[in-house]
C-alpha positions as CSV (number, residue, x, y, z in Angstrom):
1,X,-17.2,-21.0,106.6
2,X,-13.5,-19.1,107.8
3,X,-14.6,-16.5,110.5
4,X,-12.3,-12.8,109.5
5,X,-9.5,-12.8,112.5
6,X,-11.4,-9.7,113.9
7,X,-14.1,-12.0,114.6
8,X,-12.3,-15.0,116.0
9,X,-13.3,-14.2,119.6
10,X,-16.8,-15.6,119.7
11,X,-18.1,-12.8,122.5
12,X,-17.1,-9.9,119.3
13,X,-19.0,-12.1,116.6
14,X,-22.2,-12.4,119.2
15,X,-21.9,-8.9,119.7
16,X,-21.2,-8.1,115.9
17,X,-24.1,-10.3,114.8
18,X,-26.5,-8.8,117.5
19,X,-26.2,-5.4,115.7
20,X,-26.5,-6.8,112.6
21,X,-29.6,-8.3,113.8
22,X,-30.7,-5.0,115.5
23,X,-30.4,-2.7,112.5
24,X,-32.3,-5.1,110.3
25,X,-35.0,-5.3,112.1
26,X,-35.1,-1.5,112.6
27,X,-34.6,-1.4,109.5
28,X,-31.6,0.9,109.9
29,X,-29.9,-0.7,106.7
30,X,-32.8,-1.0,104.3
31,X,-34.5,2.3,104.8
32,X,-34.7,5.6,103.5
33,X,-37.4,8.0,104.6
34,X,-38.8,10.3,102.2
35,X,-37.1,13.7,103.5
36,X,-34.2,11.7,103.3
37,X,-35.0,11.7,99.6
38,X,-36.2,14.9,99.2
39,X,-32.8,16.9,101.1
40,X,-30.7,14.7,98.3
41,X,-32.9,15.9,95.8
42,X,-32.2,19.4,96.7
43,X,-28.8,18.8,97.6
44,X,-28.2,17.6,93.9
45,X,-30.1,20.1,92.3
46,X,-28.4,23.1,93.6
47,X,-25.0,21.1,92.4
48,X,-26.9,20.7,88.9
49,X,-27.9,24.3,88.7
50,X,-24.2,25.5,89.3
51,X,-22.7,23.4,86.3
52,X,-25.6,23.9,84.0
53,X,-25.7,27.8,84.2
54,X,-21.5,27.6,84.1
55,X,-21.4,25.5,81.2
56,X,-24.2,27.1,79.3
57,X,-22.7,30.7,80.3
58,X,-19.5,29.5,79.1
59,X,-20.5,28.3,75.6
60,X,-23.4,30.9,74.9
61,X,-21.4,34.2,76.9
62,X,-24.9,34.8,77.5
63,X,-26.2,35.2,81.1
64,X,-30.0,35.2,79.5
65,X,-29.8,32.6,77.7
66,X,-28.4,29.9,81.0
67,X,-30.7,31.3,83.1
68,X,-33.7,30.6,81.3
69,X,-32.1,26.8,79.9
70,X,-31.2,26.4,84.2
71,X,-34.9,27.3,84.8
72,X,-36.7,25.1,82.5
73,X,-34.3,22.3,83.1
74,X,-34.4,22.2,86.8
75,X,-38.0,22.2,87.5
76,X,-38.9,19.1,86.0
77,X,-35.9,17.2,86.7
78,X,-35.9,17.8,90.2
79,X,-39.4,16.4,90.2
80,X,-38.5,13.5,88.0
81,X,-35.2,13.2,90.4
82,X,-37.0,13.2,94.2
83,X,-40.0,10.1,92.2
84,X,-36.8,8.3,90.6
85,X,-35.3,8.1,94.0
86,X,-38.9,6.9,96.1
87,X,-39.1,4.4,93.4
88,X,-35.7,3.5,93.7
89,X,-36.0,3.1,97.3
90,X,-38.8,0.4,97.2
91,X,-36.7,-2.0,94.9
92,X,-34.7,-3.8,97.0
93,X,-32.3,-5.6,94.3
94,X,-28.0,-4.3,95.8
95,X,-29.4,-3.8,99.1
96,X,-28.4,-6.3,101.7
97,X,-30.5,-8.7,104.1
């Protein structure tokens, strides 16, 4: 195995590998707590609840009509959203060990 340059001085690899080491076990790397989740949900939301009443507004020209498509849209997506991201969470397939 070729060590990067960056790492060529044994004391930075121990050091580098140490952390490594430290965040794994903390499990800095691998873990999301659930208001983690839940402040991304919301995050994304508000971001989803801009474009959907824009693009709605813009095709209808109705303000009534977004709203109420924005409304019904949001509440159970959001829900689906925050579960799809807990589950998501759990599976550890693209995370690294």
């Amino acid at each position: 195995m070729r060590i990067p340059t960056e790492f060529s001085n044994l004391k930075d690899l121990n050091f580098f590998s140490r952390e490594i080491g430290r965040c794994l076990a903390e499990g800095v790397l691998l873990k999301e707590y659930w208001r983690r989740s839940l402040v991304k949900a919301i995050t994304y939301r508000a971001l989803i609840i801009f474009l959907d009443i824009t693009v709605i507004y813009l095709m209808t020209k109705r303000l009534d009509i977004a709203l109420g498509f924005m409304i019904v849209s949001n509440v159970y997506t959001s829900i689906a959203y925050y579960f799809h991201e807990r589950i998501w969470n759990k599976i550890g397939w693209g995370k690294t060990k």
